[in-house]
matplotlib code that plots the C-alpha trace (Angstrom):
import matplotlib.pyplot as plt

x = [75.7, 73.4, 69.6, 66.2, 66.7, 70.6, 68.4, 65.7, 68.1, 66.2, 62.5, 62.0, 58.7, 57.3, 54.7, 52.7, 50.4, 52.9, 55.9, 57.6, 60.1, 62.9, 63.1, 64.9, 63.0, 63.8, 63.1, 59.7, 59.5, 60.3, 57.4, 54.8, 55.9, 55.8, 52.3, 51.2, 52.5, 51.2, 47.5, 47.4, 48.7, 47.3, 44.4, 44.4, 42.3, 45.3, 48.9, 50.9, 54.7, 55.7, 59.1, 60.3, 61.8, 62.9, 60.1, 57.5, 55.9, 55.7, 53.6, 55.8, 54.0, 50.6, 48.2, 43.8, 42.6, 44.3, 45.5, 45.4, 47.5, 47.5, 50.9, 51.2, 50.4, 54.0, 55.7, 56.6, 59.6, 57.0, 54.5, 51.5, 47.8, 44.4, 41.0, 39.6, 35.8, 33.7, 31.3, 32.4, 36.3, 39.0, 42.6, 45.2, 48.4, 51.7, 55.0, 58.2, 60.9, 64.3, 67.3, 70.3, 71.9, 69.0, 68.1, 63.8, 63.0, 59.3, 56.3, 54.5, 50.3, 47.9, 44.3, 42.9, 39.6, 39.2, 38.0, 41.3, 44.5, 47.3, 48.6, 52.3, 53.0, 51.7, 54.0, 56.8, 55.5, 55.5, 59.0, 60.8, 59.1, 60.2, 64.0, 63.8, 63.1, 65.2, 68.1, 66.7, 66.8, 70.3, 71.8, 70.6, 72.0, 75.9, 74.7, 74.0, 77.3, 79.5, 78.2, 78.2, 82.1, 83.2, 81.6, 82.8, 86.3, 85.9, 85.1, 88.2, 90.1, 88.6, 89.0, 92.8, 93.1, 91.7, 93.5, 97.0, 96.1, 95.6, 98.7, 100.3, 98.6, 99.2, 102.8, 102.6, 101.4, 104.0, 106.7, 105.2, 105.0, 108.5, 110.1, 107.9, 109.0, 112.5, 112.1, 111.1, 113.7, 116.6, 115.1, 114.6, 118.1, 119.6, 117.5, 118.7, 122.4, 122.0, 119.3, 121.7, 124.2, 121.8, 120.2, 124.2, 124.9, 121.8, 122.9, 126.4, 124.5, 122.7, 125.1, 127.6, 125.1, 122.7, 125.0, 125.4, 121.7, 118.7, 116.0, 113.5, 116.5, 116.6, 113.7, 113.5, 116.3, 114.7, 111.7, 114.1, 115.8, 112.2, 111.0, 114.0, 113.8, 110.3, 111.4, 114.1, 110.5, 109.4, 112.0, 112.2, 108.1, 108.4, 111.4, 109.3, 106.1, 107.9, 109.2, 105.7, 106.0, 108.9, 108.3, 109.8, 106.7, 108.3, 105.9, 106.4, 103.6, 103.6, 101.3, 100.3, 101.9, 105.1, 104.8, 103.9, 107.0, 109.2, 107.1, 107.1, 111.1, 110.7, 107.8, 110.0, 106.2, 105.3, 105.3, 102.1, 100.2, 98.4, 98.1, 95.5, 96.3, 93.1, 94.1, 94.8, 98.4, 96.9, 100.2, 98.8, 100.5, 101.1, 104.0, 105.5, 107.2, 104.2, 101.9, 104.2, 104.6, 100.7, 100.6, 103.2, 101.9, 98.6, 99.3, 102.0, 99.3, 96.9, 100.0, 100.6, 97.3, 95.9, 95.1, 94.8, 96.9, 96.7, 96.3, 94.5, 94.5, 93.0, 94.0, 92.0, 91.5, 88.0, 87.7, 86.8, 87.3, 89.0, 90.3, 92.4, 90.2, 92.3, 90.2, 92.4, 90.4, 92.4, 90.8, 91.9, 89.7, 88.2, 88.0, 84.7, 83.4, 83.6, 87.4, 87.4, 88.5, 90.8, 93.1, 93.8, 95.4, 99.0, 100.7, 97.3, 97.0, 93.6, 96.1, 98.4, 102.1, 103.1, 100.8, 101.4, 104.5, 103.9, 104.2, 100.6, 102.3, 101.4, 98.1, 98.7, 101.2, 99.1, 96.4, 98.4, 100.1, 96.8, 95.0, 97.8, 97.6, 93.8, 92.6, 91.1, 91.0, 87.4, 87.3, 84.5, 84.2, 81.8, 84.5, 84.7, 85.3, 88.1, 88.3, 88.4, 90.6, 89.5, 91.9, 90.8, 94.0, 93.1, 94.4, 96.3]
y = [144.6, 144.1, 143.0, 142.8, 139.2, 140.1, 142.0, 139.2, 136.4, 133.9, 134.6, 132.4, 132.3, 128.2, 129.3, 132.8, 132.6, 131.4, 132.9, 131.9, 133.6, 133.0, 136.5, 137.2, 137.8, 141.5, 142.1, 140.6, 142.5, 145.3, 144.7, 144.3, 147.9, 149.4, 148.2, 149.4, 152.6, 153.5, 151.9, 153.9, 157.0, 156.9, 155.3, 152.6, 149.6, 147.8, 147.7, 145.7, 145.9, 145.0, 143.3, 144.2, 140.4, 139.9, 137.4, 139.8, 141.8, 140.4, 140.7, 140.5, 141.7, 142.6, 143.1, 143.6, 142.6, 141.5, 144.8, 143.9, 146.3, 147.2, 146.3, 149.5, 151.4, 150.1, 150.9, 154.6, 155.3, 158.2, 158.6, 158.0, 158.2, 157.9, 157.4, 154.1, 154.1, 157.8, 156.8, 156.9, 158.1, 155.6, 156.4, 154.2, 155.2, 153.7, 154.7, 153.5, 152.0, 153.7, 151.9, 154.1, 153.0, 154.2, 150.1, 150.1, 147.5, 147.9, 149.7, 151.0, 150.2, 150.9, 152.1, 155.0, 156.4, 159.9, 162.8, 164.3, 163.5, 163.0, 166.8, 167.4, 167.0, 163.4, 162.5, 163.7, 161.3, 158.5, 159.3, 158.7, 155.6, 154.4, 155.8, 153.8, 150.7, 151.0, 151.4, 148.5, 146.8, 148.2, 147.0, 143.3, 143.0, 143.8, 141.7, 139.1, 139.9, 139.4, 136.4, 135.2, 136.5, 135.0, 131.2, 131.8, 132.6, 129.5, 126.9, 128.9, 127.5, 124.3, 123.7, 124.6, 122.5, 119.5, 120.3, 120.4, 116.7, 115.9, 116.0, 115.5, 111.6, 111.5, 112.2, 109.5, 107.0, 107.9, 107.5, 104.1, 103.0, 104.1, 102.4, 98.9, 98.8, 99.8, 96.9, 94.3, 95.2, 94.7, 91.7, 90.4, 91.5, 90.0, 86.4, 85.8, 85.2, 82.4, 81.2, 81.0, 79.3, 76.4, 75.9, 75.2, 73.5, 70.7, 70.6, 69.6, 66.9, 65.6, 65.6, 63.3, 61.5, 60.5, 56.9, 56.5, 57.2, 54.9, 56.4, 57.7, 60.0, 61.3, 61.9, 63.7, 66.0, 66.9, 68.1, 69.8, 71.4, 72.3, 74.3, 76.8, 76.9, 78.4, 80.3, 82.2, 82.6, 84.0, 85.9, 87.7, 88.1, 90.0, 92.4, 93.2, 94.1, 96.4, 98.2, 99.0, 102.5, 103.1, 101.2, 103.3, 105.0, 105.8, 105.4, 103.8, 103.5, 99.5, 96.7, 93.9, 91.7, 93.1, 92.8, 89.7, 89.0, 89.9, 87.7, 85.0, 84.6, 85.0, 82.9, 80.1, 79.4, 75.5, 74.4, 72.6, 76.4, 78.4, 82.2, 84.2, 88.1, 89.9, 93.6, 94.2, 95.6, 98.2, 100.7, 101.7, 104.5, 103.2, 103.1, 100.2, 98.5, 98.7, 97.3, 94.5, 93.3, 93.2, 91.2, 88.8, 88.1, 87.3, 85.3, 83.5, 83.1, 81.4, 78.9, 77.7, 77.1, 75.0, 71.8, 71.1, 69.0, 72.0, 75.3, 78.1, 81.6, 84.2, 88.2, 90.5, 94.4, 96.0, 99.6, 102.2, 105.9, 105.8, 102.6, 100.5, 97.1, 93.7, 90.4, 87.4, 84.0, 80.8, 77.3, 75.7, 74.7, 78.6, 80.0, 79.6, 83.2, 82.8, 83.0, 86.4, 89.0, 86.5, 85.9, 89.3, 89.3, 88.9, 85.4, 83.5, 80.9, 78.1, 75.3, 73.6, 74.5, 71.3, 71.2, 74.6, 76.3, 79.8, 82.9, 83.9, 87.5, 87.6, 89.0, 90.8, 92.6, 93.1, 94.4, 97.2, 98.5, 99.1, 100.7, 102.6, 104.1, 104.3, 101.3, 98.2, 94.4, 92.5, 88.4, 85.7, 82.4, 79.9, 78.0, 75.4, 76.4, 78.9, 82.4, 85.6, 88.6, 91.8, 94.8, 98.1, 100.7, 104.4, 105.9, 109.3]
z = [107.8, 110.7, 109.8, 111.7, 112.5, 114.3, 116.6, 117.6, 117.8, 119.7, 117.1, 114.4, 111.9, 112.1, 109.5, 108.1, 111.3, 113.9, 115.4, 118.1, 119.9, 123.1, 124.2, 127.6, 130.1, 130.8, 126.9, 127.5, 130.4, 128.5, 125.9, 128.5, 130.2, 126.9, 125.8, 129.5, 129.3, 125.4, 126.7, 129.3, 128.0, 124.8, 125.6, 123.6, 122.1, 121.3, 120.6, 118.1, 118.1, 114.4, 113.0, 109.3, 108.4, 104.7, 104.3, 105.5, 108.4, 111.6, 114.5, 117.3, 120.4, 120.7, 123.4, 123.1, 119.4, 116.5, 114.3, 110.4, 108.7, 104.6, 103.2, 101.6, 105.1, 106.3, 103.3, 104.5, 107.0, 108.2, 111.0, 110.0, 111.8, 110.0, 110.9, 110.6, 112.3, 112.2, 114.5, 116.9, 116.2, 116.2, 114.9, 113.7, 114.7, 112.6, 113.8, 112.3, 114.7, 113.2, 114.6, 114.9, 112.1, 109.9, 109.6, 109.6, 112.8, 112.4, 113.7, 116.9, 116.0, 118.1, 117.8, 119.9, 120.2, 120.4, 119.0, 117.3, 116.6, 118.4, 120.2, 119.7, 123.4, 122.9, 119.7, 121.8, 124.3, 122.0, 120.6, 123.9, 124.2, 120.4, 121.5, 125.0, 123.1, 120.2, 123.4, 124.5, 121.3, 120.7, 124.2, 123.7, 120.1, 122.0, 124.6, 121.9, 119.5, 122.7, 123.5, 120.1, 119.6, 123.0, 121.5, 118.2, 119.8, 122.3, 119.0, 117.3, 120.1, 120.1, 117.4, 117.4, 120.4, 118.5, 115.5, 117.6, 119.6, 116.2, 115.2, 118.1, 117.5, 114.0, 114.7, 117.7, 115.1, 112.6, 114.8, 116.0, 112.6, 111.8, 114.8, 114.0, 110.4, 112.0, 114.3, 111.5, 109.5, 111.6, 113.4, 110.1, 108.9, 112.3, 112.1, 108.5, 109.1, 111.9, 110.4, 106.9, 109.1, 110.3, 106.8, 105.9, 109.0, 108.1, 104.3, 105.9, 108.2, 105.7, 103.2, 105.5, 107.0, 104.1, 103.3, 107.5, 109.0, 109.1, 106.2, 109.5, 110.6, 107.4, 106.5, 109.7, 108.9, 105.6, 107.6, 109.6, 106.3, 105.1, 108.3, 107.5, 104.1, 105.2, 107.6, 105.2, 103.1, 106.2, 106.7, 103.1, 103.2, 106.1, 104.5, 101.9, 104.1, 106.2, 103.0, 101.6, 102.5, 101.6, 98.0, 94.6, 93.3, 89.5, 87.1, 83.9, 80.7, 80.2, 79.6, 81.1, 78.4, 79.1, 83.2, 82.8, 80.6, 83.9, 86.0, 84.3, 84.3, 88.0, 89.1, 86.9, 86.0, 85.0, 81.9, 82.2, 83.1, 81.0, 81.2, 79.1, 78.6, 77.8, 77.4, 73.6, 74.5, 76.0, 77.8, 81.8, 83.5, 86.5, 89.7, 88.3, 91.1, 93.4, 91.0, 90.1, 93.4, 93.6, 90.0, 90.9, 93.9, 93.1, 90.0, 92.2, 94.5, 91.2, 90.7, 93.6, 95.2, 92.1, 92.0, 88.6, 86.1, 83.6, 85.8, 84.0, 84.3, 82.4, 83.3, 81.9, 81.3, 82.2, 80.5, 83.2, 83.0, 87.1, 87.3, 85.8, 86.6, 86.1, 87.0, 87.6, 87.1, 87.9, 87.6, 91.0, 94.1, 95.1, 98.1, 100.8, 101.0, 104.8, 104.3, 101.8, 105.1, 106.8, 103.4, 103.1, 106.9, 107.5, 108.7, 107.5, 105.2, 103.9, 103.4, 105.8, 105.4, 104.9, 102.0, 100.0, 100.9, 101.6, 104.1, 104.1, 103.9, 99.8, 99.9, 102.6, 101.0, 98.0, 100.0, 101.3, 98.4, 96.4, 99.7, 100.2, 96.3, 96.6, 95.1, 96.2, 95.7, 95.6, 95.0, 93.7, 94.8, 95.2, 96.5, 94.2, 90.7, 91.0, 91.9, 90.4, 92.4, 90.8, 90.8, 91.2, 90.8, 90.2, 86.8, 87.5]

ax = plt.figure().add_subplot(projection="3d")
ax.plot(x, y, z, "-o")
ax.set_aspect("equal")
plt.show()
């Protein structure tokens, strides 16, 4: 339903004594000839051209004094004119603006002075000049709705045009992400088997050779032996990141007792390291393989970067109501906080190679898989005594 203010578009009330208003300029135009024409013909003191907001009444045009109107003098949809000074005469005239569709706009007010009241031949006067304006009024408000269609229309397409290049990009990326995991996964595939056949070719070497070749050369091939060993690490590190998308998301109710159970046979972990379970067999419902690989990595990650005689870690269970939260503390050397961003990128590692053995690709991976579920992974250091990865893996 159409309103007062869908027919002023362009006025807006700043506060109850100031209005200010963007009219057109053959509206305003429009104004001015109508208060010269009901000043002149009516012979007038002044003229006020009223608006019926919601809020309240408001002056919208005026010209001589200010006109201060009751409240209760506007409340009729009738003509109204009443003497307001005796001596000498002065009549206030109030005439409603009715818009064709029966919707009150607001008033005509102006004060004359004279001696009687307004003749018939004078109302009829004033009645074409209401029905010329309310045309007016009418003719600018479907000026206004066509414009305000045709931009609606235009951000409708707009926005369908933005909404298609989106997709068109998303689709773009998808299919570049396909074809790189494609890629990894058969140059991965294809490097294993020479790379197999090397690894057996040195054994061979070294194998005939170990009684024959001076202890340098030897110890030169066993260098040789370990660079493809990690490269076969490599290798399988890189398999496994290029599947994260594709990862079985089953879920299973388990605990981290029993997880750690499976990873434990796996990791083949040392005698000489302890592991403290802190989560009162509590069962998690939770995409099993996706979340082990993340557990296994990090602990593997505990293991093998400690320097201790007796490695320590202690897993534990926060209670939250959206997350399951695990915090994994280890004992070892810690991490410089100016490293935290970089250990989480792929191919990187703090130690040398030759030191720790290792593909850099483990928290990398684990980084992934709980962004990809809508987690995240936070970690403490001060760098010296042992850090603390904290898990943060939203419960369904």
């Amino acid at each position: 339903m159409p309103n007062v203010e869908s027919y002023l578009e362009g006025v807006s009330l700043i506060d109850e004594q100031q209005l200010t208003t963007s009219l057109d300029n053959d509206i305003q135009t429009s104004l001015e000839s109508f208060a010269e024409l009901i000043l002149n013909i009516f012979d007038t003191s002044s003229f006020s051209i009223v608006a019926n907001l919601p809020q309240r009444a408001v002056e919208l045009y005026k010209s001589g004094s200010k006109i201060t109107v009751a409240k209760e003098q506007l409340s009729d949809d009738v003509f109204n004119e009443s003497i307001i000074e005796h001596a000498p005469k002065i009549f206030r005239v109030v005439s409603p603006i009715i818009l064709p569709s029966n919707l009150k706009f607001g008033w005509f007010i102006f004060d004359r002075a004279s001696n009687s009241l307004l003749t018939e031949k004078e109302k009829l006067i004033l009645n074409s000049l209401q029905k010329n304006f309310v045309n007016q009024l009418v003719q600018r408000k479907n000026s206004l709705d066509k414009i305000n269609s045709f931009k609606f229309h235009s951000t409708i397409s707009e926005l369908k045009k933005d909404e298609t290049e989106k997709d068109r990009l998303i689709k773009k990326l998808q299919k570049m992400s396909d074809e790189l995991d494609e890629f990894t996964s058969i140059a991965s595939h294809d490097l294993k088997s020479p790379l197999n056949a090397i690894k057996r070719l040195l054994e061979w070497i070294y194998d005939d050779c170990k009684d024959l070749l001076p202890q340098e050369h030897l110890e030169n091939l066993q260098l040789v032996l370990s660079r493809a060993n990690r490269m076969q690490v490599l290798l399988e590190d890189l398999l496994s990141y290029s599947r994260i998308n594709s990862c079985d998301s089953t879920h299973a109710n388990i605990s981290l007792e029993s997880i750690y159970q499976d990873i434990e046979q796996i990791l083949e972990v040392p005698q000489a390291v302890t592991v403290d379970i802190h989560a009162n067999n509590e069962v998690l419902d939770i995409p099993l393989i996706p979340f082990k690989t993340v557990f296994q990595d990090l602990i593997s990650n505990a293991i093998k970067h400690n320097n201790k005689e007796h490695p320590v870690i202690d897993i534990s269970l926060i209670p939250s109501n959206q997350y399951y939260i695990i915090e994994i503390t280890d004992n070892g050397p810690g991490i410089d906080p100016k490293y935290f961003s970089l250990i989480f990128k792929l191919f990187q590692t703090l130690q040398s190679r030759d030191d720790v053995e290792g593909s850099g690709i483990g928290l990398c991976i684990a980084n992934k898989l709980i962004i990809n579920y809508g987690g995240k992974i936070e970690v403490a250091s001060d760098g010296e005594l042992g850090s603390t990865f904290t898990i943060f893996w939203p419960k369904v």
